[in-house]
N, C-alpha and C positions, 0 to 999 in steps of 0.2 A: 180715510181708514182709521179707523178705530177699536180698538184691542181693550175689554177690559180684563181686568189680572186681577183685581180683588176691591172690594169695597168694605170700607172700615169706620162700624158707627161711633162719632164723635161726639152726638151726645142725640135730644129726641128728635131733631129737627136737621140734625148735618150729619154727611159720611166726609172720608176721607177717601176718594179714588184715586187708585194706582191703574194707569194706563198706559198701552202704546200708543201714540199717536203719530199721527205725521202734519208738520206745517212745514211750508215750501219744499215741499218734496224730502223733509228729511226725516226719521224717525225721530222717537222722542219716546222717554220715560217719564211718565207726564203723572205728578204728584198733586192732588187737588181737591180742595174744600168745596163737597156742591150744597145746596141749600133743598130743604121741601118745599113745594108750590103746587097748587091746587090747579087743574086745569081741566076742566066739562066736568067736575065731580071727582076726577082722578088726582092721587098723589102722583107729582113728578117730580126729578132731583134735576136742578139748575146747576152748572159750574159758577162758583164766584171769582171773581181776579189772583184769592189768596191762594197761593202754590207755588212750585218747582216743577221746571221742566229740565230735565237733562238731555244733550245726546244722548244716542241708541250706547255709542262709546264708552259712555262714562259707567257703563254696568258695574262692573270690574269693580269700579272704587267701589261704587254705592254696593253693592254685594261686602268688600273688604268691611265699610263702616257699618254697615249692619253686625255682621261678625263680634269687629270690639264691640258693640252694645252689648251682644249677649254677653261674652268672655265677663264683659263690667257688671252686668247683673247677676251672673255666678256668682262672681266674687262679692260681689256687695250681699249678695243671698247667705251667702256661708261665712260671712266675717271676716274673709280677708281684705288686706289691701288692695283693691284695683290697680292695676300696671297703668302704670300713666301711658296712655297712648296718644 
């Protein structure tokens, strides 16, 4: 099973996929660099080794750390000092 949640172009030739997955029966937040590849004439995107897999658990944080980026990029946008997080 496989969930995807968003794809994020990295530059002409790579995305960045945010997915649910599961290996060994467990959920997963599965953060990953695929590649372009040519197959019968067709563009297709390969997963490469480079990425982050979290538990389905670790939402929460990775939700919290998303968060301070924005907050740090507000503040870095408007001149202030960023709260050290």
């Amino acid at each position: 099973m496989s969930v995807i949640i968003k794809d994020i172009q990295r530059n002409n030739t790579e995305i960045i996929r945010v997915e649910i997955s599961e290996f060994k029966g467990k959920e997963l937040i599965n953060l990953r660099i695929w590649y372009q590849s040519i197959e019968n004439g067709a563009v297709v995107y390969k997963p490469t080794q480079k990425g982050v897999a979290l538990s389905i658990d670790k939402f929460n944080e990775l939700q919290e750390a998303v968060s301070k980026i924005a907050e740090y990029l507000h503040d870095k946008k408007f001149g202030t000092t960023p709260e050290n997080v």
